[in-house]
VEXDREN-2710 file (C-alpha; in Angstrom, 1 decimal):
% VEXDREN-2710
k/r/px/py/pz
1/UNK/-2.4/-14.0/1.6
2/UNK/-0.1/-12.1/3.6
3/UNK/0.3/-10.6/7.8
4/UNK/-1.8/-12.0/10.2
5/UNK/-3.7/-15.3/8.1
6/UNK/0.1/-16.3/7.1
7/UNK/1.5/-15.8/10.4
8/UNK/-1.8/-18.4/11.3
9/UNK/-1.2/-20.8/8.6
10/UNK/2.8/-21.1/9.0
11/UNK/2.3/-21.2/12.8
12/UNK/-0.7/-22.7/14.2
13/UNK/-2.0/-24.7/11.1
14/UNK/1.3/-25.7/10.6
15/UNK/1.1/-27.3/14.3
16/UNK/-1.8/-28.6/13.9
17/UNK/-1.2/-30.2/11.2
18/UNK/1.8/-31.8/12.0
19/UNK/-0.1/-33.2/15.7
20/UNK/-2.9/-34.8/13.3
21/UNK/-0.3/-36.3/11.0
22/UNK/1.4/-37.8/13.8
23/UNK/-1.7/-39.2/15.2
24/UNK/-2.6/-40.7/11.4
25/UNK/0.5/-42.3/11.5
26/UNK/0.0/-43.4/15.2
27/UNK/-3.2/-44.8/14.7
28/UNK/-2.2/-46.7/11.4
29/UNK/1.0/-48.2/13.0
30/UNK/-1.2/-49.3/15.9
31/UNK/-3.9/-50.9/13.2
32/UNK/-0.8/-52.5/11.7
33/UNK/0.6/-54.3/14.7
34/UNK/-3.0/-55.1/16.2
35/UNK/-4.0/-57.2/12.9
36/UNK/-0.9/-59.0/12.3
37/UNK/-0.2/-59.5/16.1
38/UNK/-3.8/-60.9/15.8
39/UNK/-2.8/-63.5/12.9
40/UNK/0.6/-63.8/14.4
41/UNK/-1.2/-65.4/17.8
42/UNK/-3.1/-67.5/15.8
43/UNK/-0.4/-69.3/14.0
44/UNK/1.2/-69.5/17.2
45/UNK/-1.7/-71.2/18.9
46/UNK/-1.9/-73.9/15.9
47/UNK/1.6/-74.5/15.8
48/UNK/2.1/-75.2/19.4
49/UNK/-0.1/-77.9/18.7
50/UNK/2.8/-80.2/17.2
51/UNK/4.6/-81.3/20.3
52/UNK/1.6/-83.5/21.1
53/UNK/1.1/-84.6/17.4
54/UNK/4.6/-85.5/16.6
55/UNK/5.5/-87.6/19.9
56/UNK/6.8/-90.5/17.5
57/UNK/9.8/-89.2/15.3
58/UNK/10.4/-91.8/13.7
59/UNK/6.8/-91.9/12.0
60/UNK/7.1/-87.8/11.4
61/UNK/6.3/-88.3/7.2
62/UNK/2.9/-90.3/8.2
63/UNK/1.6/-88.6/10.9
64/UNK/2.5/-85.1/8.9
65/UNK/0.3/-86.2/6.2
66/UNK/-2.8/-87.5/8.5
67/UNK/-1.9/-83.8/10.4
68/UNK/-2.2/-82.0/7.0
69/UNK/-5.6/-83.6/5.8
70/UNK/-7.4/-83.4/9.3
71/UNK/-6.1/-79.8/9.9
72/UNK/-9.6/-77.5/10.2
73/UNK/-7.7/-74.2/9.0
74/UNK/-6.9/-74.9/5.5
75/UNK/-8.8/-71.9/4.3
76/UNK/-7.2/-69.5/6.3
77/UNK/-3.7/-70.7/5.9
78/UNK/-1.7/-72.9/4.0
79/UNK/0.8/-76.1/5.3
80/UNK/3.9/-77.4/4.1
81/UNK/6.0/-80.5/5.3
82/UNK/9.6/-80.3/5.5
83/UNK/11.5/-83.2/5.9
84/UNK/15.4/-82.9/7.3
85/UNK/16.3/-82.7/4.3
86/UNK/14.6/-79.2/3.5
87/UNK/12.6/-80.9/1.1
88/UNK/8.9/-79.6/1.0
89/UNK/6.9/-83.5/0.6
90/UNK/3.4/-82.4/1.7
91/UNK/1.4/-79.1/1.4
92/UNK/-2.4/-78.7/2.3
93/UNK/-3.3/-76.5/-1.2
94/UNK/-2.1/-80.3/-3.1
95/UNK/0.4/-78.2/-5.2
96/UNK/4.0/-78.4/-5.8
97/UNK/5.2/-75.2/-4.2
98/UNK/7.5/-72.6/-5.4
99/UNK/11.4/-74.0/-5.4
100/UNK/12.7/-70.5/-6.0
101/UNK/10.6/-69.3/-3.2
102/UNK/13.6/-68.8/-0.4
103/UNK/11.9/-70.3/3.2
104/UNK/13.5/-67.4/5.8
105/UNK/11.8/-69.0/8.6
106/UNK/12.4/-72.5/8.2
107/UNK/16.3/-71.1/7.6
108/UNK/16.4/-69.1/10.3
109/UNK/15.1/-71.6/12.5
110/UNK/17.2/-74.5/11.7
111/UNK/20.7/-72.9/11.6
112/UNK/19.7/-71.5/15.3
113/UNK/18.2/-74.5/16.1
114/UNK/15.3/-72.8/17.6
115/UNK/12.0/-74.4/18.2
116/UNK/10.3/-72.1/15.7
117/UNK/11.1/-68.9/13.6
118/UNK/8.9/-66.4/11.4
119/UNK/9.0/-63.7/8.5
120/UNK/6.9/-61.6/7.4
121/UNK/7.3/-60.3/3.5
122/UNK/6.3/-61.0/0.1
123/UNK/6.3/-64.2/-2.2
124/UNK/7.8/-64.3/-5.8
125/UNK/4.5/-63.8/-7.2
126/UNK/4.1/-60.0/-5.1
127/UNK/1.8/-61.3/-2.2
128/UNK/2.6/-60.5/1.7
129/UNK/2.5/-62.9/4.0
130/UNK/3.1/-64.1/7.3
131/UNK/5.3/-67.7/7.8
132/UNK/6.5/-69.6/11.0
133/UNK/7.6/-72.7/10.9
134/UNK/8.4/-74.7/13.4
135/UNK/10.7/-77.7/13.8
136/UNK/10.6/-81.2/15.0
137/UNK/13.6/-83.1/17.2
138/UNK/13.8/-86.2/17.1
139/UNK/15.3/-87.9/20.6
140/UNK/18.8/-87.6/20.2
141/UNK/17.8/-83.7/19.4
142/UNK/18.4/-84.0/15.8
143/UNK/15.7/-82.3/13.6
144/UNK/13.4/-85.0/12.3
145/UNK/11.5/-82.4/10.0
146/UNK/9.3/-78.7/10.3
147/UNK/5.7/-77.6/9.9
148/UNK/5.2/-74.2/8.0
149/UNK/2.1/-72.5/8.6
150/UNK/2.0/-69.6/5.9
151/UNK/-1.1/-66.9/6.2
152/UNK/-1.9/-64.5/3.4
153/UNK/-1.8/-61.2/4.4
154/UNK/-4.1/-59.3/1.8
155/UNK/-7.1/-59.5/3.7
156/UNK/-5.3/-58.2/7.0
157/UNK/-3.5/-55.1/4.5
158/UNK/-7.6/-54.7/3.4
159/UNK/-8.5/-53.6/7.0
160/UNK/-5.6/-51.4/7.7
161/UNK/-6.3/-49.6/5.1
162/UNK/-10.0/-49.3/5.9
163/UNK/-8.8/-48.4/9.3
164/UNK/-6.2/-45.7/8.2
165/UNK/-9.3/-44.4/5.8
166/UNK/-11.5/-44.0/8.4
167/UNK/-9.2/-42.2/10.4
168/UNK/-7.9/-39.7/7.9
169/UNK/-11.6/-38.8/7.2
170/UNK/-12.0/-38.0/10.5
171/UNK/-8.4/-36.0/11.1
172/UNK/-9.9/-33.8/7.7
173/UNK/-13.3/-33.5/9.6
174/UNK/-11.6/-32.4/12.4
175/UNK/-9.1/-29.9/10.2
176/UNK/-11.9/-28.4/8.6
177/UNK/-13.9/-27.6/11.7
178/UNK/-10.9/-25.9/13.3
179/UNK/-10.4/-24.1/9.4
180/UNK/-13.5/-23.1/9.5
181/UNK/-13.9/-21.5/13.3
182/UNK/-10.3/-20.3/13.4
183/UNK/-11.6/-18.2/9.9
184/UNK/-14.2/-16.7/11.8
185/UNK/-11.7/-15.7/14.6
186/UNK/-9.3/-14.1/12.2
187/UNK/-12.1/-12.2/10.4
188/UNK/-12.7/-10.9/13.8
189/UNK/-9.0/-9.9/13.8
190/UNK/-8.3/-8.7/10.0
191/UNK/-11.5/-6.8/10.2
192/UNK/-10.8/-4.5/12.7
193/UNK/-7.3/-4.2/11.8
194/UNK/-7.6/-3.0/8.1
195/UNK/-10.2/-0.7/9.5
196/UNK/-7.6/0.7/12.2
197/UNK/-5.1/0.9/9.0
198/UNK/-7.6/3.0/7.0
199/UNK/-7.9/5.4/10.1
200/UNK/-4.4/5.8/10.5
201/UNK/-4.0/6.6/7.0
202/UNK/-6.6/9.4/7.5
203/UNK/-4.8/10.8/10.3
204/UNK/-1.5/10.5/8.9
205/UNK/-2.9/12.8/5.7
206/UNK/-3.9/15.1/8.6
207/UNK/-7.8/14.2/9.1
208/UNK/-7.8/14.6/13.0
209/UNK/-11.0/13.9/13.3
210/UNK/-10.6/10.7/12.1
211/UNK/-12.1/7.8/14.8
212/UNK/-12.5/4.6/15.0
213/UNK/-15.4/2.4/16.1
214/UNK/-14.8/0.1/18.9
215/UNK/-15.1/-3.4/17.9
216/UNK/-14.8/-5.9/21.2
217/UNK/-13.5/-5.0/24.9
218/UNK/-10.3/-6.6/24.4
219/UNK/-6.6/-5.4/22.8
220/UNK/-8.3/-4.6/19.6
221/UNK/-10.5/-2.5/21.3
222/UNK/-7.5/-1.2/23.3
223/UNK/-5.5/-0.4/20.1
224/UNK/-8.4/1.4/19.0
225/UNK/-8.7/3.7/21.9
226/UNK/-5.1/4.5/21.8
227/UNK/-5.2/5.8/18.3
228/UNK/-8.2/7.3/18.5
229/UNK/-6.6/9.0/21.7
230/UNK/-3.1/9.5/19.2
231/UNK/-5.6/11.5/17.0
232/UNK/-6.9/14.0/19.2
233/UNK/-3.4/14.8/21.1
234/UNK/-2.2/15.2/17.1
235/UNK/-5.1/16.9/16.4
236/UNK/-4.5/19.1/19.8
237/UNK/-0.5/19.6/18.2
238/UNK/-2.1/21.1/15.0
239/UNK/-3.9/23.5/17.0
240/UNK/-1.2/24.3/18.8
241/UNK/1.2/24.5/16.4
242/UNK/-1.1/26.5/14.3
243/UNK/-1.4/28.9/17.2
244/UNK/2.2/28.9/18.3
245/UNK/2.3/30.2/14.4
246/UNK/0.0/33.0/15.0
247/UNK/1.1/34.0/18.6
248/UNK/4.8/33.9/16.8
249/UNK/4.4/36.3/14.0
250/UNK/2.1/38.8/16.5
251/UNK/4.9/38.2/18.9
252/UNK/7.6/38.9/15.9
253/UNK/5.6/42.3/14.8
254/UNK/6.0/43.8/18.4
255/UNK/9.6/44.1/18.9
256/UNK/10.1/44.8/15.1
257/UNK/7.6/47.8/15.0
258/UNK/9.1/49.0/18.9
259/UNK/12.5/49.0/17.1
260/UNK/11.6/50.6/13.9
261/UNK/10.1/53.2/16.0
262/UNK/12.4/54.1/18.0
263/UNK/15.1/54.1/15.6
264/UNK/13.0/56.3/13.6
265/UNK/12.9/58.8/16.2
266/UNK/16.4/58.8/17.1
267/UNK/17.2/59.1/13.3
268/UNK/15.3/62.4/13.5
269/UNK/17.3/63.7/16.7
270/UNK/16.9/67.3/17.0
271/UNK/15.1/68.1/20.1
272/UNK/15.6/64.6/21.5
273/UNK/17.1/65.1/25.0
274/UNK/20.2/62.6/26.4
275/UNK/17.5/60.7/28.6
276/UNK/15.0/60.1/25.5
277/UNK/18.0/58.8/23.9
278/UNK/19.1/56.4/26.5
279/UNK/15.7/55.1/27.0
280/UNK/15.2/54.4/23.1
281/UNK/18.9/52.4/22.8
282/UNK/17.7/50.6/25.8
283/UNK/14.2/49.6/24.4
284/UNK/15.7/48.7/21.4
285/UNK/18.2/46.5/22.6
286/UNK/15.9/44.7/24.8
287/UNK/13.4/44.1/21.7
288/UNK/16.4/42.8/19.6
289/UNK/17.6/40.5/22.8
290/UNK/13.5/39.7/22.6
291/UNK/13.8/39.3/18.7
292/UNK/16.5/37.0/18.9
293/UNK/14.8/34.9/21.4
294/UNK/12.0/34.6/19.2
295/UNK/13.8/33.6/16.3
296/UNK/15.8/30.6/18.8
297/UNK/12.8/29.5/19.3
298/UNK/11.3/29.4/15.5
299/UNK/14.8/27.1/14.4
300/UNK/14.0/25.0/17.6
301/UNK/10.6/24.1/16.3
302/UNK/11.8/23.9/12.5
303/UNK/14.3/21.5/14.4
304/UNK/11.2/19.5/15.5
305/UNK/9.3/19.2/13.0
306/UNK/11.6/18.8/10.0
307/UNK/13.4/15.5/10.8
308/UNK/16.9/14.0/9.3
309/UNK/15.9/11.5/6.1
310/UNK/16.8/8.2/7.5
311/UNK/17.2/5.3/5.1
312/UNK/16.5/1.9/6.8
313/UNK/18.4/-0.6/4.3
314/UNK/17.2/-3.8/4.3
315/UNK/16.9/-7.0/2.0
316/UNK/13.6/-6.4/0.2
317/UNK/12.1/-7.2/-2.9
318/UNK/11.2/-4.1/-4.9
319/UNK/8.1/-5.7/-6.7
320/UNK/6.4/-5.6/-3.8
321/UNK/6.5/-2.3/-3.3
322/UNK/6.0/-1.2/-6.6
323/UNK/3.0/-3.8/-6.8
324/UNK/1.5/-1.2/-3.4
325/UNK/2.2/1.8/-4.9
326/UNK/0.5/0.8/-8.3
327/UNK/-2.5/-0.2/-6.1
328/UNK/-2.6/3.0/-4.6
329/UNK/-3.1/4.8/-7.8
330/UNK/-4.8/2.2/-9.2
331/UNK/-8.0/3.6/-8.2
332/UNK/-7.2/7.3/-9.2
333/UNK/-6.3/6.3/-12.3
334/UNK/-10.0/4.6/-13.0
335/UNK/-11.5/7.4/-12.0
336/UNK/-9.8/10.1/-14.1
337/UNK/-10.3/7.6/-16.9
338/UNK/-6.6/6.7/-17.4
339/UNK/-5.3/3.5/-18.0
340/UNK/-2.5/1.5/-15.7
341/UNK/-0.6/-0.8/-17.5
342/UNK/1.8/-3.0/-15.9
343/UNK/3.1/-6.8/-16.2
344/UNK/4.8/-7.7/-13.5
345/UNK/7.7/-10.6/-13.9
346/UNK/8.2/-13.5/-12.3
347/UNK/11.3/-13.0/-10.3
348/UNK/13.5/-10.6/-9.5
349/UNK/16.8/-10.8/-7.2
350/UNK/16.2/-9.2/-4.1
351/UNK/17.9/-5.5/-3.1
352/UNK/19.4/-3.5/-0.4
353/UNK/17.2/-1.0/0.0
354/UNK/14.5/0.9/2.1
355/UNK/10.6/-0.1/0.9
356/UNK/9.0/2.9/2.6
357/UNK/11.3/5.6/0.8
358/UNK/11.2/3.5/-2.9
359/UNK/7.4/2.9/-2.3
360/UNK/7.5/7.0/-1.8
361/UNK/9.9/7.2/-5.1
362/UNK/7.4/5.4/-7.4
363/UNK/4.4/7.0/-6.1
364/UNK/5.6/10.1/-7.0
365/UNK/6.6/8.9/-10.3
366/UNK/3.6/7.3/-11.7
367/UNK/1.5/10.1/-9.7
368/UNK/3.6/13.1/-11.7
369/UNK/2.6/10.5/-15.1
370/UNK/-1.0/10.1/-14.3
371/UNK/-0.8/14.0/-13.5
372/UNK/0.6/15.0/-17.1
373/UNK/-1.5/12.4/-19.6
374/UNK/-4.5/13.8/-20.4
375/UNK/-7.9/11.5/-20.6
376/UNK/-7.9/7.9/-22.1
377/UNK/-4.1/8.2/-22.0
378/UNK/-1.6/5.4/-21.1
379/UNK/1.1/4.6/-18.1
380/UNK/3.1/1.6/-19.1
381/UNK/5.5/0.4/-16.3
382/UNK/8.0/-2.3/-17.2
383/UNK/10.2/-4.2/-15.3
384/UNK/13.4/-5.9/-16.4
385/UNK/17.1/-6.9/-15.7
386/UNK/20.0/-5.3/-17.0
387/UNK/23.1/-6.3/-16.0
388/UNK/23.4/-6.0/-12.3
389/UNK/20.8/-3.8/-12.0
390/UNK/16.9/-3.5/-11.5
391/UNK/15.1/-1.5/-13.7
392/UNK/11.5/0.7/-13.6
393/UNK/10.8/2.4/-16.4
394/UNK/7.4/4.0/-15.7
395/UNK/6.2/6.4/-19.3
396/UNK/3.0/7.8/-20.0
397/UNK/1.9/9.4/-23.3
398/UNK/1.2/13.5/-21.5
399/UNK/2.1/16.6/-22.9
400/UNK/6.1/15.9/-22.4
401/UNK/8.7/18.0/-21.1
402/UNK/10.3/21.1/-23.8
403/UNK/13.6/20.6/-23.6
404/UNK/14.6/23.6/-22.3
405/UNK/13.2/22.3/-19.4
406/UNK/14.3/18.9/-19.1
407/UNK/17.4/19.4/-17.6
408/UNK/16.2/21.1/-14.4
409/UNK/12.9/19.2/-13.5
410/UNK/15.3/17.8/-11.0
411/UNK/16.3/20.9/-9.4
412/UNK/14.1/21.8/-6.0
413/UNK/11.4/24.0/-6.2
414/UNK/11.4/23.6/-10.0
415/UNK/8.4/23.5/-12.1
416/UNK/8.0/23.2/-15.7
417/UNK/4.4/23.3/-15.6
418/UNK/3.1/26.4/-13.8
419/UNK/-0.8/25.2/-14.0
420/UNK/-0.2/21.8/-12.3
421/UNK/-0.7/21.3/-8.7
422/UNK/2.8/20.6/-6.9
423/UNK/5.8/22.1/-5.0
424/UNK/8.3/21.3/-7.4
425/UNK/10.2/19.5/-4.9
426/UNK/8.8/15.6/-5.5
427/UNK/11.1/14.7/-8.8
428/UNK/14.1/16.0/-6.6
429/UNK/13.5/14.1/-3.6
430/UNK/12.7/11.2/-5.8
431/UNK/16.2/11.6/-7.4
432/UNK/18.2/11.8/-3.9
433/UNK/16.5/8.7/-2.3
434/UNK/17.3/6.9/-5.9
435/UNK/21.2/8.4/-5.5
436/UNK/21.3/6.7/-1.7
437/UNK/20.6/3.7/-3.3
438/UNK/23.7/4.0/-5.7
439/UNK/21.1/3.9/-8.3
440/UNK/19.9/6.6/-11.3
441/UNK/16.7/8.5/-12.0
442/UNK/16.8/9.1/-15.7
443/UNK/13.9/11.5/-17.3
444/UNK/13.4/10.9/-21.5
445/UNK/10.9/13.2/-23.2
446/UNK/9.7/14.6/-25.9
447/UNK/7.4/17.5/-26.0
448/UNK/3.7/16.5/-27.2
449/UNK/5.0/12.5/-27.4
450/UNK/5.2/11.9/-23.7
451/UNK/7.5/11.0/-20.7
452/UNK/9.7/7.8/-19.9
453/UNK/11.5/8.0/-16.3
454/UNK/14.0/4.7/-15.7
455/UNK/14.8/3.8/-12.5
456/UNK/18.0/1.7/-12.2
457/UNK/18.3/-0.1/-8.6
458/UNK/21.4/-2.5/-8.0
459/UNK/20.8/-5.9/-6.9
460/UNK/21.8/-7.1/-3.3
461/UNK/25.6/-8.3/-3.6
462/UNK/25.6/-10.1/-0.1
463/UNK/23.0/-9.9/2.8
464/UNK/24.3/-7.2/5.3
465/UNK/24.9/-9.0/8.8
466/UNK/22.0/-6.2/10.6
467/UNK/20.0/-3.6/9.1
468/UNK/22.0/-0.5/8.1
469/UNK/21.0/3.1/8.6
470/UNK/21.6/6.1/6.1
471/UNK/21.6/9.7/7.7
472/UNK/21.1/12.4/5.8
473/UNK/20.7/15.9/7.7
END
């Protein structure tokens, strides 16, 4: 999963996830403070009860316990009486509480002398719950006793989580909705795209006649019409080149044959008068002046059209590219019945290099191997690290190199194998790009056994600040 859908899932998915997180988290804090604000208001509303009960301090044990055995909540919460000396005498539930239970709200409320106090938490035996207590003055304003209300908290934790359920299956309804229309958006995009890449690959092999089908009225269909536009002004360029070519050499012929007549003629002399003579110098040196114009013009447009190598060194990570060059001969090498063998490792340290040129180096390699090894035969690439360096060997099992020629398949121009299709110049370029890299090309073979080529890349030292440029003229 890589360009456009990873831009889309880093970027927007990313967002969107985030904003429905948020809202989960919103939603459940809400659901939180809504149910125990709910309970908390409930207590309240009980406890505030007490200042009419208890309007006899003195009698605060005895009308505690009439209090506790009248009071209509008992299944929802529990009561305990305090008496000043922190002492619990009554509860509602008829049991002897918990001694080692610590009582934060009855503390908290007596050492600030507040009417009431509460604290929310769990009990000794792991249950949460929600306490206040509040406290009865005598008086002379001295605390006569307290009244804590305790609520468990279970049922309220219950409906939270309901709540927060319900809402996170609605956050993943909504996620896969916009999953599933923003796929059919960028299948709309990717699409048209790959085709557009396909075409431009055509046209930059030199099919000009190459177009592409216009997909929507919008910048996809705009990009379209600009390469399809690129194609016929390149196409145009061909022509013209191919003309300027023609029109050159006929325009190269002239002055050569006006000159070797002329000069033929004056070589003869003999009855040639003074003026003859004068006018053959001068139409000879105004077809060399001609001549030389020409040729001006020929190194201008060899100028043109053979540009400077340019490295572009970056921070890259060379099983990528090997994985895309592998792919593009994958194909080939199913259909001329040869078999591509190639375990790639986990991970590699990155480089300092330039993908397009070392993506150009390994094509050529494994395409010279699947080139040489006849049918059924086998291209093994391996990956590994030595030392501080990366290293491709790519071999196949061909017809080898003789040895009288192994030491020049490197040269330009240089073929060992006469019959093959080829310039002669690939293995050389391969080995300069490879020597810009301060790495080595090294070529192992034996005649009738086959062909092993290592490629020895060093690994990035430190990151380089801004891309760096290599110019080679």
């Amino acid at each position: 999963m890589k360009g456009i859908t990873k831009r889309w899932l880093i970027n927007s998915l990313g967002v969107i996830l985030v904003i429905l997180l948020l809202i989960v988290i919103a939603f459940s804090i809400f659901a939180r403070s809504f149910y125990y604000n709910g309970i908390m208001q409930t207590i309240s509303g009980r406890s505030s009860e007490l200042a009419n009960i208890f309007n006899k301090p003195d009698e605060f044990i005895s009308t505690a316990r009439v209090y506790v055995e009248n009071f209509p909540d008992k299944e929802l919460m529990e009561l305990m009486v305090i008496n000043s000396d922190g002492d619990v005498v009554i509860t509602s539930t008829g049991f002897e509480p918990d001694k080692a239970q610590p009582m934060h709200d009855y503390d908290n409320a007596k050492s600030e002398k507040s009417e009431y106090a509460t604290w929310t938490g769990r009990l000794n035996s792991g249950e949460n719950v929600m306490a206040l207590t509040r406290m009865v003055y005598g008086d002379d304003g001295e605390c006569v006793g307290a009244v804590r209300y305790i609520v468990s908290l279970e049922e309220a934790d219950r409906r939270v989580f309901i709540t927060i359920s319900v809402i996170t299956l609605i956050v993943l309804l909504v996620l896969f909705l916009i999953i599933l229309s923003s796929t059919y958006f960028l299948k709309s995009i990717v699409k048209p795209v790959r085709e557009i890449g396909d075409t431009a690959k055509r046209i930059a092999q030199g099919d000009f006649d190459a177009r592409i089908g216009k997909f929507y009225d919008d910048e996809i269909g705009e990009l379209c019409d600009t390469i399809n536009y690129m194609a016929g002004e390149l196409g145009a360029s061909e022509k013209l080149k191919n003309d300027f070519i023609s029109s050159v050499s006929h325009e190269l012929r002239t002055p050569l044959t006006a000159i070797k007549g002329w000069a033929e003629t004056m070589q003869l002399g003999g009855s040639t008068d003074a003026k003859t003579m004068e006018k053959g110098l001068r139409i000879i040196v105004d077809e060399a002046e001609r001549l030389s114009g020409i040729v001006e013009e020929l190194l201008d447009f060899s100028r043109i059209q053979n540009n400077r190598m340019v490295l572009i060194m970056n921070k890259i990570d060379i099983l990528a590219e090997l994985d895309e060059a592998i792919y593009m001969l994958r194909d080939r090498a199913l259909r001329e019945n040869k078999h591509l063998i190639y375990e790639e490792p986990d991970i590699l340290p990155p480089i300092l290099g330039d993908k397009n040129r070392l993506r150009q180096v390994f094509i050529n390699i494994i395409d010279n191997a699947l080139k040489y090894t006849p049918e059924n035969g086998i291209i093994n690439i391996e990956v590994s690290l030595s030392g501080k360096f990366v290293v491709i060997k790519i071999s196949d099992n061909g017809c080898g190199i003789p040895a009288r020629h192994l030491s020049k398949v490197k040269e330009k121009f240089y073929k060992a194998n006469q019959t093959q299709r080829g310039s002669g110049i690939g293995l050389a370029v391969a080995d300069e790009i490879v020597r810009l890299h301060s790495g080595s090309l090294d070529i192992a073979s034996a005649e009738g056994v086959g062909t092993t080529v290592s490629i020895s890349i060093p690994i990035l030292k430190e990151e380089p600040e801004e891309p760096t440029e290599i110019i080679v003229k």
